[in-house]
C-alpha positions as CSV (number, residue, x, y, z in Angstrom):
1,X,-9.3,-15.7,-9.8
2,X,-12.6,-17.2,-9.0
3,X,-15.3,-17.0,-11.9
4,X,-19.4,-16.9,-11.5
5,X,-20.5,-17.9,-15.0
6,X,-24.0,-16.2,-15.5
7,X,-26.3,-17.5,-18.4
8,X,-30.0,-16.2,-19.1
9,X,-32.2,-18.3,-20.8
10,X,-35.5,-18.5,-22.1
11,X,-37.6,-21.3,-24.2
12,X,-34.2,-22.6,-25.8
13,X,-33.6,-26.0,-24.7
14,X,-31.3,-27.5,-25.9
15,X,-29.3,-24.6,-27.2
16,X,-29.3,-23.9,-23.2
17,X,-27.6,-27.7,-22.8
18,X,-24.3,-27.1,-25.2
19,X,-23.7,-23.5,-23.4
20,X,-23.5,-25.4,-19.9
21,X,-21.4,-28.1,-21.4
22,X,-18.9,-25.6,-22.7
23,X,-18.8,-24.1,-19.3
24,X,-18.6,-27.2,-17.6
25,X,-15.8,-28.3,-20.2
26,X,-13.4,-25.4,-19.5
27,X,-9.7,-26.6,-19.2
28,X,-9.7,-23.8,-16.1
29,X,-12.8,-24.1,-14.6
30,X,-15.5,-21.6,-13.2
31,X,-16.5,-21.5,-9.4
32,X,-20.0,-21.7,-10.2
33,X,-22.6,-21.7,-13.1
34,X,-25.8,-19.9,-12.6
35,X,-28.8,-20.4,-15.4
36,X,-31.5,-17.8,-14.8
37,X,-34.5,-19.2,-16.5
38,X,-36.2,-16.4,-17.4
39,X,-39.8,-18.0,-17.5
40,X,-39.8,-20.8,-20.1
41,X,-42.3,-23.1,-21.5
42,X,-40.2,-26.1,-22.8
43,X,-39.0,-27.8,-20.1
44,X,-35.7,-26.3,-19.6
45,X,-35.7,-25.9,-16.2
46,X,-36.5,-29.9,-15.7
47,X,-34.4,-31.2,-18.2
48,X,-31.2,-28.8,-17.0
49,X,-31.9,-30.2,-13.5
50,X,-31.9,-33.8,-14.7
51,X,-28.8,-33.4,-17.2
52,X,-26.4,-31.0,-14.8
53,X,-27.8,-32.1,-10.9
54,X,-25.8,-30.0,-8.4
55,X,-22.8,-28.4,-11.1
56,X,-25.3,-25.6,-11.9
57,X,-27.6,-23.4,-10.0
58,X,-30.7,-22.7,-11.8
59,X,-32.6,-19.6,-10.8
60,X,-36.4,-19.4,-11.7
61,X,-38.3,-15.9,-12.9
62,X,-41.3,-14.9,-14.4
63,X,-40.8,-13.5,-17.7
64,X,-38.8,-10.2,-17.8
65,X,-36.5,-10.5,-20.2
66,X,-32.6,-11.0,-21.1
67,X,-32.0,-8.1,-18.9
68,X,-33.5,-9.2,-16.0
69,X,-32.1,-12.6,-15.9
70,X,-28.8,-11.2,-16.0
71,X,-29.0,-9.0,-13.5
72,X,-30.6,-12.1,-11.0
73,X,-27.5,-14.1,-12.0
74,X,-25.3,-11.3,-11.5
75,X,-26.7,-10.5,-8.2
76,X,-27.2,-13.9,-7.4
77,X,-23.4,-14.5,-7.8
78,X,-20.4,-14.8,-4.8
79,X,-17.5,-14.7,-6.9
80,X,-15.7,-11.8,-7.7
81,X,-15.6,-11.5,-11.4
82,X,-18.3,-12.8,-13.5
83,X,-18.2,-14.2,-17.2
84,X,-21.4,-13.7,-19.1
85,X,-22.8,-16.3,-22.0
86,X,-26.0,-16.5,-23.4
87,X,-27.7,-19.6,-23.8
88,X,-27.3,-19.9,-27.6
89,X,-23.2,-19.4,-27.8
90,X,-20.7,-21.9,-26.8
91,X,-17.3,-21.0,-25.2
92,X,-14.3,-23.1,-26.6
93,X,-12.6,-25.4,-23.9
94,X,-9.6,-22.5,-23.3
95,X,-11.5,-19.2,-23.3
96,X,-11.6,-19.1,-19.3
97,X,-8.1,-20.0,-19.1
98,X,-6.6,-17.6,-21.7
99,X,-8.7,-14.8,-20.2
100,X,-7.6,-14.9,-16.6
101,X,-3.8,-15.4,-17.6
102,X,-4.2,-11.9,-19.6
103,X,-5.7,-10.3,-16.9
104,X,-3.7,-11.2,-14.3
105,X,-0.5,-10.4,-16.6
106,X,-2.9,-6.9,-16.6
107,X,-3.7,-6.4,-13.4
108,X,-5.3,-2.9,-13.2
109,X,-7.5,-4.1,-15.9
110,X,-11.3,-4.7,-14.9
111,X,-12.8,-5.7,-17.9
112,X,-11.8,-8.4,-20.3
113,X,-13.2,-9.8,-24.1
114,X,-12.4,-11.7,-27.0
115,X,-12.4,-12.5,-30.8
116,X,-15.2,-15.1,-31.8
117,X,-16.5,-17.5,-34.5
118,X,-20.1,-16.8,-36.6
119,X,-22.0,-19.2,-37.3
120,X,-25.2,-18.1,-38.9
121,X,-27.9,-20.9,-40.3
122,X,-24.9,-23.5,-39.9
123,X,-22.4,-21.9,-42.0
124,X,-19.2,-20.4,-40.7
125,X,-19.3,-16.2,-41.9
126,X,-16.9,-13.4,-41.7
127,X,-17.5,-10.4,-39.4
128,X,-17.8,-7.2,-41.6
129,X,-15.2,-4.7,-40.5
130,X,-17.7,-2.9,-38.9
131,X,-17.9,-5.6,-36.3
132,X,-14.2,-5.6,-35.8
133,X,-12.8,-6.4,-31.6
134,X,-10.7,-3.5,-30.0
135,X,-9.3,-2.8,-26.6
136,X,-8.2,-0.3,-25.0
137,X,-10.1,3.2,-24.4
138,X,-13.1,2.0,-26.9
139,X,-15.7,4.4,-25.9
140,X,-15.8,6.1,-29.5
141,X,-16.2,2.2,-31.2
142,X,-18.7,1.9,-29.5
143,X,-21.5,4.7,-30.1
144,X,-21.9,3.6,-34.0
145,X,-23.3,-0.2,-32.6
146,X,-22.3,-3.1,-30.3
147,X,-18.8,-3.4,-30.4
148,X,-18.5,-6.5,-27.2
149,X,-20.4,-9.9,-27.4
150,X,-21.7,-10.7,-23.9
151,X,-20.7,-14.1,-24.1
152,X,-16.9,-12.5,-24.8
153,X,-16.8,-10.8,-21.2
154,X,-15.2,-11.4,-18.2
155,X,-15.6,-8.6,-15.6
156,X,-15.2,-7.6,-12.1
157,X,-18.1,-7.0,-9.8
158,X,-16.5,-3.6,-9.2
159,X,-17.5,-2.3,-12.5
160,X,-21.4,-3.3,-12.2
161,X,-21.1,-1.0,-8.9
162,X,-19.3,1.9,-10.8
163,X,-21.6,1.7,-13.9
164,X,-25.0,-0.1,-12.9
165,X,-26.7,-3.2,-14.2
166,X,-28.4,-3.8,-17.6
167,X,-31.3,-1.3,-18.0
168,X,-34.0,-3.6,-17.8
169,X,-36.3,-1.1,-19.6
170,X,-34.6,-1.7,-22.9
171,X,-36.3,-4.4,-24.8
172,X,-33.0,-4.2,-27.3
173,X,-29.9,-2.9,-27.0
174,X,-29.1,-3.8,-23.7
175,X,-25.7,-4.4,-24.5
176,X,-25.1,-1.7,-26.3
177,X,-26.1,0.8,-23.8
178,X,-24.0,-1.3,-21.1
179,X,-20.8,-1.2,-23.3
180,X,-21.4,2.5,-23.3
181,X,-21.7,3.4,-19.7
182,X,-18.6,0.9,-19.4
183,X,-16.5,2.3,-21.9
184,X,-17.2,5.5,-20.7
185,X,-15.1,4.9,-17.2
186,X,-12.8,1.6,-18.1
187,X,-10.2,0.8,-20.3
188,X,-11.1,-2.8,-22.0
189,X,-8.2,-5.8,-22.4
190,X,-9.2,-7.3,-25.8
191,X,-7.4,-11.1,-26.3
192,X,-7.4,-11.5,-30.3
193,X,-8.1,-15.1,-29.9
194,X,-11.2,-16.2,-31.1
195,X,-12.6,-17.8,-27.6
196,X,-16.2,-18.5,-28.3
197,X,-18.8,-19.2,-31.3
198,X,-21.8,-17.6,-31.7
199,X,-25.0,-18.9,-33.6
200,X,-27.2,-16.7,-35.4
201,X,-30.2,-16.4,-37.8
202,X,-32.4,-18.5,-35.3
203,X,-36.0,-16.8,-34.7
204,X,-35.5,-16.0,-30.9
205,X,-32.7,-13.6,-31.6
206,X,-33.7,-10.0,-30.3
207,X,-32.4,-8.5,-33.1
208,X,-35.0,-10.6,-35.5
209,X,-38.0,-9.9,-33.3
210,X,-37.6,-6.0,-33.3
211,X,-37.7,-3.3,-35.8
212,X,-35.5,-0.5,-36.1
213,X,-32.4,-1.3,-33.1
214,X,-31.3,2.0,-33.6
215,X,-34.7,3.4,-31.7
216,X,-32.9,2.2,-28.6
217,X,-29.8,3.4,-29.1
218,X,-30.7,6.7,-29.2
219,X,-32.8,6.6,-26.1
220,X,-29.7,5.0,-24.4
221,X,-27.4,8.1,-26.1
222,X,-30.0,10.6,-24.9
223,X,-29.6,9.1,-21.6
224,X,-26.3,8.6,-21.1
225,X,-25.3,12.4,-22.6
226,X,-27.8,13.5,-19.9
227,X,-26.1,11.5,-16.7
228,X,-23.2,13.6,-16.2
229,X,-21.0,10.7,-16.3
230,X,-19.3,11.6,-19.8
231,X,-16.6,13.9,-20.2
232,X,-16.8,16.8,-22.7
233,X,-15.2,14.8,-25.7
234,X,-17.0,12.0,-25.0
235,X,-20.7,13.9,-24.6
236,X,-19.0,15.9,-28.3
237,X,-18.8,12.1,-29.7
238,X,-22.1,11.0,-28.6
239,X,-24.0,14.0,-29.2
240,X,-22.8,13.3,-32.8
241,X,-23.8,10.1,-32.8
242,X,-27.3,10.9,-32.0
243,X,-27.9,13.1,-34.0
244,X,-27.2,10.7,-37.2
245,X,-29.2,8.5,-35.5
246,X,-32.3,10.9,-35.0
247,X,-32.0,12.2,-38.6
248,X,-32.1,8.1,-40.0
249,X,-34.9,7.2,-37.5
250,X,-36.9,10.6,-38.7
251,X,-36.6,10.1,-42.0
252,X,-37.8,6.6,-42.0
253,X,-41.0,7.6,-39.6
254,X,-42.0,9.9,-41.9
255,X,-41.5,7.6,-44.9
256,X,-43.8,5.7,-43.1
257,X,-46.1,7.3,-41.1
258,X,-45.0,6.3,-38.0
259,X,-46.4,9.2,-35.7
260,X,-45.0,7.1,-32.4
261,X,-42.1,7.5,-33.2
262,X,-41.9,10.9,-34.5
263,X,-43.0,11.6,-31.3
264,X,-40.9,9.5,-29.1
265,X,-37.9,11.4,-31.1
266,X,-39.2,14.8,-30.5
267,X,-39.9,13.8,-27.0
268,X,-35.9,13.0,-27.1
269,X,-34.7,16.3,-28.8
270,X,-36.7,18.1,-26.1
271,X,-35.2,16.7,-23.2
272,X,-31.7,16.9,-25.3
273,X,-32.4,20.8,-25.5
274,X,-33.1,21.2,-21.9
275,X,-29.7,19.9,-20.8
276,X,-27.1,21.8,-19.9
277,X,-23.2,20.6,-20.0
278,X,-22.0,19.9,-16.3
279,X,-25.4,20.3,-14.8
């Protein structure tokens, strides 16, 4: 199996450094590593250039955001699967090698993650059970929140042209709304070996610089029950799921005052009320 290894980054050198290192450092390696440099001011581009030479690629962007430097790498890339990292997570020195041996034990299987460590403001913390890993048909796991890491996934070019890229639109919750679509067509392989560590609490996180995630979910639920591409148990499940999610998100506009978003929602039952099942 030949790997690209795609990793966005923006304004985080050196974070950026140890995520190539781990790459680099795999005891099965990758065929190439791609750093899309999604516009930063603090010299990453230079200093990955001096440190790494000719073992990476670095692509260069204006900035567009997580979304759109993945999908440059991805596009970018010749291999045939691709494993995603972002530049603040650190695979451990097997996770390559333990992934491609399960999937080629599992060769139907398009669409690979893994367990993980947490490290959040330098201390090692437990997942809640919310966060919990599953494979298999995962759709249902994933309409409450996130339920893959990026930097967890290996996965074949055929499913980017099955499903589409990440929706560069979302500011948040790009993820989320690309597990979705994906979970919505594939079967995942889950290894319960914890293959990577990720670092939180740091001020760069998307989840720290926006209110409210959940305002993106539901515009990626309303989108997705509206596509066509769910089948009728699964539009049931995510029908559901919006509409916990509307009632939360109206409850706390109106707390609030927040007439955007009252409208943005009502905007969002409307278009919910014009669709019709199998149109």
């Amino acid at each position: 199996m030949r790997i690209s290894t795609v990793i966005p980054t923006y304004n985080r050198w050196p974070k950026v450094s140890r995520a190539v290192r781990s790459v680099l450092e795999q005891n099965r390696k990758a065929a190439e590593i791609i750093v899309v440099d999604d516009g930063s001011s603090d010299g990453s581009v230079a200093n990955l250039e001096r440190e790494f030479g000719t073992r990476i690629r670095v692509l260069r962007q204006d900035n567009r955001g997580v979304s759109a430097a993945r999908n440059a790498g991805i596009l970018a890339s010749s291999e045939p699967w691709i494993a995603l990292l972002d530049s603040d997570d650190e695979w451990h020195p097997d996770k390559l090698n333990v992934q491609i041996d399960a999937l080629q034990r599992e060769p139907d299987m398009r669409f690979c993650h893994c367990d993980e460590i947490w490290i959040r403001h330098g201390v090692r913390v437990n997942p809640m059970k919310k966060h919990a890993k599953h494979g298999g048909e995962i759709f249902a796991r994933c309409l409450p929140l996130c339920a893959i890491t990026p930097s967890s996934v290996l996965i074949h070019q055929s499913v980017f042209e099955r499903v589409g890229l990440f929706d560069e639109s979302l500011p948040a919750c790009e993820d989320y709304d690309f597990w979705l679509r994906c979970c919505a067509q594939y079967p995942v392989l889950y290894i319960a070996q914890q293959l990577l560590t990720r670092y939180a609490g740091h001020d760069d996180q998307l989840s720290r610089r926006f209110w409210g995630m959940d305002r993106f979910r539901v515009r990626s639920l309303s989108r997705l029950i509206i596509s066509g591409e769910l089948n009728d148990r699964q539009r049931d499940m995510a029908k559901e799921q919006l509409a916990l999610k509307l009632a939360v998100l109206k409850q706390g506009a109106l707390k609030h005052g927040n007439r955007e978003l009252l409208l943005e929602l009502a905007s969002i039952h409307r278009r919910l009320l014009q669709f019709a099942p199998g149109q």
